[in-house]
N, C-alpha and C positions, 0 to 999 in steps of 0.2 A: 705624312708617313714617318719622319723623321720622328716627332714625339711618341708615337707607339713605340717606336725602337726603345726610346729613353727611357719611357715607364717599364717597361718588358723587364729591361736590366735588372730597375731599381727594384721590382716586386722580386726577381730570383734573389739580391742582394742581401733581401730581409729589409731594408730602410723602407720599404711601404708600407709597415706599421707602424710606424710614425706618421702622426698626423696632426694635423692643429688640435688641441685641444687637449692629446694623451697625455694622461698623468707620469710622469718618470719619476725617478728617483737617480739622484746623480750618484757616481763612482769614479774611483780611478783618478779622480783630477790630483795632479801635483802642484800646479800655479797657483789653485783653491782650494788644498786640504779641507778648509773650515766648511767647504760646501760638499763634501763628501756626505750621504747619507740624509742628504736633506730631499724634499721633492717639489716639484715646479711640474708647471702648465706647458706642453709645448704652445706656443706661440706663432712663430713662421718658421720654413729654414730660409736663409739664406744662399741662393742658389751658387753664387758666385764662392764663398768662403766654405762653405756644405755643412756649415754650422747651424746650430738650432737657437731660436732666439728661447730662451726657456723664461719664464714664470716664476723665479723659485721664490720656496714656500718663507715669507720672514724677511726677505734679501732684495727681489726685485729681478728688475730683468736682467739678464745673464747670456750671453754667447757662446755654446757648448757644442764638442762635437759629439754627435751621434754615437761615438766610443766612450762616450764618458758618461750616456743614457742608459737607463734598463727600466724599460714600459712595465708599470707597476698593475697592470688589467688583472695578470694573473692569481693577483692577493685581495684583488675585489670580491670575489665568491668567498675568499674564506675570513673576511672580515667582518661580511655581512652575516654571515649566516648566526652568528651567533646573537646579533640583533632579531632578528627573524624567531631564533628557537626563545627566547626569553617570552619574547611578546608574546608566546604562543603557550608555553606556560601561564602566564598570567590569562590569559584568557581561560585555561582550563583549570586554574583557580578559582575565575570568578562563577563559572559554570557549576563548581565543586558545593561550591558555597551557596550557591542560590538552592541546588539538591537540595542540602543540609536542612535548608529552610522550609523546602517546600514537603520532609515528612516531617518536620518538629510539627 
C-alpha cells in the first residue's frame, strides 16, 4: 500500500515524467555553468539524494537534480517535422520528373 501512496505523489508532483531514458536538457546549474544548455540521457535517479544520474551529451555521466532538468520530448515534433516535409518534397520531385518523361 505504502508504494502507491509514493508514486501517487510523485505523478501529482510532475517528477513522473522523468523517466530513464528521457532526453533533457540541463539549466539553472551554478556549480556547472559549462553544462548549462547541453542535453544528456536520464539514466537512474537516485532515490536517496533525488538526483538524477544524467547522460550528458560530450561530458558523461553527471548527478543533477530534477530542478536543473527540462524533458526536451516537446521539441521532438518540431524537429522532426521538417525532416519529414523535405523527404516528401523530394519524393514529389521525383514523381514530377518521371511525368515530364512519360509525355516527352
Amino acid at each position: 500500500g505504502d508504494f502507491a501512496d509514493v508514486t501517487g505523489a510523485d505523478a501529482s508532483a510532475g517528477t513522473a515524467e522523468f523517466r530513464e531514458g528521457a532526453v533533457v536538457e540541463i539549466h539553472g546549474l551554478k556549480g556547472a555553468p559549462e553544462l548549462n544548455g547541453k542535453r544528456g540521457k536520464l539514466q537512474n535517479l537516485d532515490v536517496a539524494s533525488g538526483r538524477w544520474q544524467v547522460d550528458v551529451e560530450g561530458v558523461g555521466p553527471r548527478r543533477l537534480r530534477p530542478d536543473n532538468l527540462r524533458l526536451m520530448q516537446g521539441d521532438a515534433p518540431s524537429s522532426a517535422a521538417p525532416v519529414s516535409a523535405s523527404f516528401a518534397d523530394v519524393t514529389q520531385e521525383d514523381a514530377s520528373k518521371k511525368a515530364r518523361m512519360t509525355f516527352l
